[in-house]
Phi, psi and omega in degrees: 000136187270147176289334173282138136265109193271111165310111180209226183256009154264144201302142174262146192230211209234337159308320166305330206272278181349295195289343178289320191285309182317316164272350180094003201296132159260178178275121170217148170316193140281160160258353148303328193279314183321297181305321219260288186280028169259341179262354147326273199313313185312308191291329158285304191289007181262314192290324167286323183278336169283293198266149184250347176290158185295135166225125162013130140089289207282340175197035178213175180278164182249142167096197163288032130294031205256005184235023159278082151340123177249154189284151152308346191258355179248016215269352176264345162284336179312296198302310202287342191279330160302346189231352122324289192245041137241008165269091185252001181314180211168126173109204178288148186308137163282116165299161222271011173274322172279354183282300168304338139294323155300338204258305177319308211274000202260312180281355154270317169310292169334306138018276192327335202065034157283330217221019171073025254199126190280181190264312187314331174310309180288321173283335174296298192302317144313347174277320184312281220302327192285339159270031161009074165244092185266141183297126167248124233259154151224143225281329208243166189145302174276125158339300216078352190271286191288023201095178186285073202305337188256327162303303199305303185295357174272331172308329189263346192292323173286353180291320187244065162055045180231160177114182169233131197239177155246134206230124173082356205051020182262177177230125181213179205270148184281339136354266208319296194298315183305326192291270212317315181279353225013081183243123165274164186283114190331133164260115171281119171300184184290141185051030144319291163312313172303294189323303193273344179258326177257147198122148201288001211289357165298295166277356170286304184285000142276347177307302169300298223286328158328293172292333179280337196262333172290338171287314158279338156271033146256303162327296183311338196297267142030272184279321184276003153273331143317296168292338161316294166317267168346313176283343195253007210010066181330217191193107189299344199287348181270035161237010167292120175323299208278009118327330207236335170293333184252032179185060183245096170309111179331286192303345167302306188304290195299328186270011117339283163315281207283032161249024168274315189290314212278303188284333171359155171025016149339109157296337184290292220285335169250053181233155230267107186275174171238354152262170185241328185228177169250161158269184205286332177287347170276300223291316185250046168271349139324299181294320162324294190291293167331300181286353186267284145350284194287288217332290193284004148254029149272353165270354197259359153310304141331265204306334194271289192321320200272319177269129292016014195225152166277121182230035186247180180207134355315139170271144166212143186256111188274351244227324165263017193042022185252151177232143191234132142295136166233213161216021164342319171290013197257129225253355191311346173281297201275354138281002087026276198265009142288300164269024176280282193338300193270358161295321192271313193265018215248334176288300154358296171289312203304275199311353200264318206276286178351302189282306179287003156271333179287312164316267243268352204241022158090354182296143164076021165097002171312144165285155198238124194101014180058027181214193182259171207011081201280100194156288140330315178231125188307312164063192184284046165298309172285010163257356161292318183304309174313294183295353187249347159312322189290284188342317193290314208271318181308329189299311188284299197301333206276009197287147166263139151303297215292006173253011179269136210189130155209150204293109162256190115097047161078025190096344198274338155259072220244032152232119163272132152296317219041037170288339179284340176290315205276357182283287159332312145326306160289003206241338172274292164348299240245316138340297167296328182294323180313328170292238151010313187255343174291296206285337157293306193328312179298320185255315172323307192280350177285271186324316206287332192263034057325028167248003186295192315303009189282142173239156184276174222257118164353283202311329202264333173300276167335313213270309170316296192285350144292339173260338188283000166263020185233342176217155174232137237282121187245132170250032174185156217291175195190146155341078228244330186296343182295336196251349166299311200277352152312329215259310193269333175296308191281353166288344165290327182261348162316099182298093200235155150300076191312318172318308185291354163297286194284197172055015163117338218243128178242339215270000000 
């Protein structure tokens, strides 16, 4: 297995990414890529040096400054001075695992041989990611429009040594690092500066880091709903293939299928109900759960497009004498398909807090609060309370950015996405869901041990018994938050095959 990921004209897909980070893998060019942005760079010094007209960004002002002529001799102070007083960030540190999916995705766009970029530019940011040296990044700044303009420049700053990265789990000033590698600090040639600051890559590596936390808590859902049903002694028939064959929506279909699987030999799920129905948090965690599925796979559709893409500005084409303004950097896609995410995954937590209110409300030969002697003990009354405060606040977080615009950079930029608010957003959210499904686990696995001796499906026993060596049954009243946060840890070590998740596969 190679140790390299070679950047090149194939598509990075979000199973690659993944796997690059899992194996450690680093980054090297192509020798195609190599070429592509050397003939690029050639092709702008040439094109500055024949022609004297303003071309966007590159030998002019940025923003509405853009019909302010810059002299040539200003054209490397223009670019370090764009990335100097656009680095504005502000809030929490971007963990340093998306800041290296931001480091990936910048040097793949960079890549294409669009944007004018000396190759040493390129190759310092493969030194970051390959010495996993992050840049520090901060969550709040960006539009999402002109590109992340403000994330992106913190990201660019240690290139020509000012800022602060983390090394080590240390924070040390970027000075300091270049000296420790003996790298000196890039002097950015013309549209240098443009190139690193525009462009999505900010919301795209949240983007990636999403869809993977979104695919294993829909998966966790999934399962810890499965055991819900059973403990609540459901009813398997709204789980019928030919239910679902006549509505049949991909996510749906499949996460049917797989509470067929999950339940395979159950005693509970086939034993003589004394109801004709479930409520609706059982009965329709297909169609709920399902619909949720195609959500993530129209985002990761979004997202696979968008990191395959050039999104910086002016694009230039060499190949056609053209240098074009465009608008590539306008995030309006990925906010968009951000905030679908945290909508479908926000339904997740809802229907999730549902099933664990029913569990807890004494139905169905339950004890009420899950526990014996209910009066004395509270039993899990207060962890419903809980899950249904994150539901309220997933609720707030799930409002869409993207209907949201407010005017900069003096009118000239005067439509925004906010996909970087929905991204941030999502990423707090979809935590929370996490939250949320840990605390069903807690009442599921509460509730399933009053049905003994009657038992649930091997797999879902086994599945019990490994959690149950981290929380354990509670029979008098307890500390609870301990067994919440116990609870959120083993959905978290919980060992999934990420390839069988994507590409369509649910199953």
């Amino acid at each position: 297995m190679s140790k390299y990921h070679q950047i090149s004209s194939e598509e990075l897909d979000i199973v690659t990414i993944y796997n690059i980070f899992k194996e450690g893998k680093k980054l090297k060019l192509s020798s195609a890529a190599i070429q592509n942005i050397k003939k690029c760079k050639a092709y702008l010094n040439s094109k500055l040096e024949a022609d004297d007209k303003p071309f966007y960004g590159i030998n002019t002002g940025f923003g509405s400054l853009y019909n302010v002529k810059i002299s040539k001799r200003d054209l490397t102070k223009l670019q370090e001075n764009l990335v100097m007083s656009h680095a504005c960030g502000t809030g929490d540190r971007v963990p340093e695992s998306i800041v290296k999916v931001m480091l990936l995705l910048k040097i793949q766009s960079l890549s294409y041989g669009h944007s004018g970029v000396q190759l040493d530019t390129v190759n310092r940011l493969i030194d970051f990611f390959n010495n996993d040296i992050f840049p520090f990044v901060y969550t709040q700044g960006s539009l999402g429009a002109s590109g992340d303009l403000a994330p992106l420049a913190h990201l660019a700053l240690p290139l020509i040594g000012k800022g602060k990265v983390v090394h080590n789990k240390r924070v040390v000033n970027a000075s300091t690092i270049l000296k420790t590698f003996n790298w000196k600090p890039i002097k950015l040639e013309a549209k240098e500066g443009l190139a690193l600051l525009n462009g999505t890559q900010f919301m795209s590596a949240y983007g990636v880091y999403l869809l993977l936390m979104s695919h294993k808590t829909s998966y966790l859902a999934d399962l810890v709903a499965s055991i819900s049903l059973d403990a609540f002694d459901g009813r398997i028939e709204p789980f019928h293939d030919l239910v679902h064959q006549v509505r049949p929506h991909a996510g749906q279909v499949k996460v049917a299928k797989r509470f067929n699987e999950f339940l395979k030999g159950s005693e509970l799920i086939t034993r003589e109900k004394a109801h004709v129905q479930d409520p609706y948090s059982f009965r329709c965690i297909p169609q709920v759960h399902g619909a949720t599925k195609d959500t993530l796979d129209f985002v990761e559709k979004t997202i696979l497009t968008e990191i395959n893409s050039v999104t910086d500005n002016p694009n230039i084409f060499s190949d056609e004498d053209l240098i074009i303004s465009g608008g590539n950097f306008h995030g309006q896609p990925l906010a968009l398909a951000l905030d679908y995410l945290k909508i479908a995954m926000a339904e997740i937590g809802n229907i999730s807090e549902r099933r664990t209110f029913q569990l807890v409300s004494g139905l169905r030969d339950l004890p009420p609060f899950l526990v014996n002697n209910p009066g004395l003990n509270s039993g899990f009354m207060i962890p419903q309370y809980t899950a249904a405060s994150i539901v309220s606040a997933n609720k707030q977080l799930a409002t869409p950015a993207s209907v949201d615009s407010i005017v900069s950079s003096n009118g000239q930029e005067d439509h925004v996405s906010m996909g970087a608010n929905a991204a941030t957003q999502a990423y707090t959210l979809i935590r929370n869901v996490e939250r949320i499904i840990a605390i069903e686990l807690m009442n599921a696995s509460q509730a399933i041990a009053f049905r003994n001796p009657l038992k649930t499906s091997d797999f879902l026993e086994s599945f019990l018994a490994e959690y149950r060596k981290e929380v354990s049954f509670v029979k008098k009243d307890r500390v609870l938050h301990n067994d919440i946060e116990a609870s959120i840890q083993f959905l978290k070590d919980v060992d999934i095959e990420i390839e069988e998740l994507f590409l369509n596969n649910y199953s």
